[in-house]
C-alpha positions as CSV (number, residue, x, y, z in Angstrom):
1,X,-71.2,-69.1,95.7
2,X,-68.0,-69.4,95.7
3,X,-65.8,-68.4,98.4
4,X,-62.3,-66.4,98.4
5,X,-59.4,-68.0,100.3
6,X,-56.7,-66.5,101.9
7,X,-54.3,-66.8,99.5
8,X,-56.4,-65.4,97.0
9,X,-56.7,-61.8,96.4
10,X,-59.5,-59.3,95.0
11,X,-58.3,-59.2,92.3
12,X,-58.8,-62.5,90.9
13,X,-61.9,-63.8,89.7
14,X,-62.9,-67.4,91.6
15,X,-65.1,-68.5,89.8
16,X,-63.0,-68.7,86.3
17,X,-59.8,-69.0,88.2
18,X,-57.6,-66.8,86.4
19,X,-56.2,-63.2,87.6
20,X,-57.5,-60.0,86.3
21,X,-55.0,-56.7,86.6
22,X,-55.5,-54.6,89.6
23,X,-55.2,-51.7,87.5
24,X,-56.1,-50.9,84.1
25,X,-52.9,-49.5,82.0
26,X,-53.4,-46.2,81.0
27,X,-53.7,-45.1,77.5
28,X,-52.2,-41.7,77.0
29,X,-53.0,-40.0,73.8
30,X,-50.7,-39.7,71.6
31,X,-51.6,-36.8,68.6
32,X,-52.1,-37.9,66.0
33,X,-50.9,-35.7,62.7
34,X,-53.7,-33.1,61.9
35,X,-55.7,-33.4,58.8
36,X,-55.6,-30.4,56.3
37,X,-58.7,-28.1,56.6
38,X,-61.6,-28.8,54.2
39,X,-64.1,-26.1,53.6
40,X,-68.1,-27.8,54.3
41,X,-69.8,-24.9,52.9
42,X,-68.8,-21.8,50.8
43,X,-70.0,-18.2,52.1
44,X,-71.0,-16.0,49.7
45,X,-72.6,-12.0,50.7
46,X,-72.4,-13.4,54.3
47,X,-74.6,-16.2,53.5
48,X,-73.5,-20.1,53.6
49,X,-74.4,-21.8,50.4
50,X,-74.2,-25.6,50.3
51,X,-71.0,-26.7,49.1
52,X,-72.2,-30.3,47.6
53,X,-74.8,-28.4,45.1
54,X,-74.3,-26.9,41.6
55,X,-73.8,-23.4,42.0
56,X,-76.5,-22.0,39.8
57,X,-78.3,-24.1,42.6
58,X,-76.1,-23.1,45.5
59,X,-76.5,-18.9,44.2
60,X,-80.7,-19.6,44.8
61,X,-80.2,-19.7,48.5
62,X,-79.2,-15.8,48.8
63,X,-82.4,-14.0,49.4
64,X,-82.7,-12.0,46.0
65,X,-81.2,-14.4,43.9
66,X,-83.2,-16.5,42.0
67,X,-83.2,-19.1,38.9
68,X,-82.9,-16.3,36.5
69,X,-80.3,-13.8,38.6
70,X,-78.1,-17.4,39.0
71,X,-78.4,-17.9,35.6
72,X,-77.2,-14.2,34.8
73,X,-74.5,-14.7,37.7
74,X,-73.1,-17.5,35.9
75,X,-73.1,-15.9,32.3
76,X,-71.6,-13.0,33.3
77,X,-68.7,-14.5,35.2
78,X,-68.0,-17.1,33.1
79,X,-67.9,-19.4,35.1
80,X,-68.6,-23.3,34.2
81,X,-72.1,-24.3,36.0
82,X,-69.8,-27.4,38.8
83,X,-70.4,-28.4,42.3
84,X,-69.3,-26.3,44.6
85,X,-66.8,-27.5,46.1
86,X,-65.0,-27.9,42.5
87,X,-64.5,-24.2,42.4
88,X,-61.1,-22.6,43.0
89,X,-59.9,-19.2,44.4
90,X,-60.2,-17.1,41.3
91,X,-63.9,-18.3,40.3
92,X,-65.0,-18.1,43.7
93,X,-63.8,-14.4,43.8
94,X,-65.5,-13.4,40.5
95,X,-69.2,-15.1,41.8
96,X,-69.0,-12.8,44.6
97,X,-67.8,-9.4,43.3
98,X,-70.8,-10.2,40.6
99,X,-73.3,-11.3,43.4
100,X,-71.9,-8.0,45.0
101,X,-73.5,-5.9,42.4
102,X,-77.0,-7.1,43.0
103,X,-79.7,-6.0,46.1
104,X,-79.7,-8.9,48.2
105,X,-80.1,-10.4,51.9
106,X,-80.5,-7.5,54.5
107,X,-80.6,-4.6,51.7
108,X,-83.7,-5.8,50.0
109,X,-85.4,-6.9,53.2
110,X,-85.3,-3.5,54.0
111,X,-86.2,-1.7,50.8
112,X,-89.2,-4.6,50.9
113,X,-90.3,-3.1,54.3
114,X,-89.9,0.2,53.7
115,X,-92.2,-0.1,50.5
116,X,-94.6,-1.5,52.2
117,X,-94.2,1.2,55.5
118,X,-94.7,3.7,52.7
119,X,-98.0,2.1,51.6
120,X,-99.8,2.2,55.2
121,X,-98.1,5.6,55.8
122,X,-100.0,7.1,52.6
123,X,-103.2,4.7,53.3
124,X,-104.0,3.4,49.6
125,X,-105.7,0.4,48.9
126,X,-102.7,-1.8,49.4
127,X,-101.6,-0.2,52.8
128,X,-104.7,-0.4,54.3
129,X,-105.5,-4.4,53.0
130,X,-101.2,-4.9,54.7
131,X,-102.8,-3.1,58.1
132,X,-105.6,-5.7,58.1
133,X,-103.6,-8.4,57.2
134,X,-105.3,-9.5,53.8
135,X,-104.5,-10.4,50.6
136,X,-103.3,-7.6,49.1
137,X,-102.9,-8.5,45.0
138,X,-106.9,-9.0,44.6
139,X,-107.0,-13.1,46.0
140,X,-111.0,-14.3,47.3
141,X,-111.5,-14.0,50.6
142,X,-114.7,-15.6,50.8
143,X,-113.1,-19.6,51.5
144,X,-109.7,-18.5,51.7
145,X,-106.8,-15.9,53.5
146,X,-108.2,-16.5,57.0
């Protein structure tokens, strides 16, 4: 082991015999010019839709909006089936006054439950299979629904 002399001091290494720096310099950050603001995902009726995905694709991730409704969405606005992120202002304004005339997200969750409230509250067939929690559009039970 090797052993420090006087002369030496702790901050040199003996053993490799050159200096190391008492102190470390420190590295102030300097900031650096900010980038411009790039939109990840594109929000439509308060929902995000992916921004990498066609948007007949994108449109299918609103709750009410399926294949067909996309489709219909598209035709009607005439807008050009793209990725998402290809879309400008204008376009982007027309999907969602169109998507704005359909039942979607919390409205038809709602209406959903309220049909079905209606069902138990009457006591049909289908209210009373929803109470027991069974299948309620005529599926076996024998094997399966348990």
């Amino acid at each position: 082991m090797a052993m420090f002399s006087t002369m030496q001091s702790l901050n040199t290494r003996a053993s490799f015999g050159r200096a190391m720096p008492a102190v470390r310099p420190v590295q102030v950050a300097v900031p650096r010019s900010r980038m411009p603001l790039k939109v990840q995902n594109l929000r439509v009726n308060n929902v995000e839709i992916p921004n990498s995905k066609k948007v007949e694709i994108s449109l299918q991730y609103i709750y009410g909006i399926g294949s067909t409704t996309a489709k219909a969405i598209l035709r009607n606005t005439g807008v050009e089936n793209k990725r998402c992120y290809e879309l400008n202002e204008e376009e982007i304004n027309k999907i969602r006054e169109e998507v704005g005339n359909y039942t979607t997200e919390a409205d038809l969750r709602r209406v959903v439950s309220q049909n079905i409230k209606r069902l138990k509250d009457i006591g049909c067939y289908r209210g009373r299979r929803h109470i027991m929690g069974l299948p309620v559009r005529g599926q076996r039970t024998k094997t399966n629904a348990r």
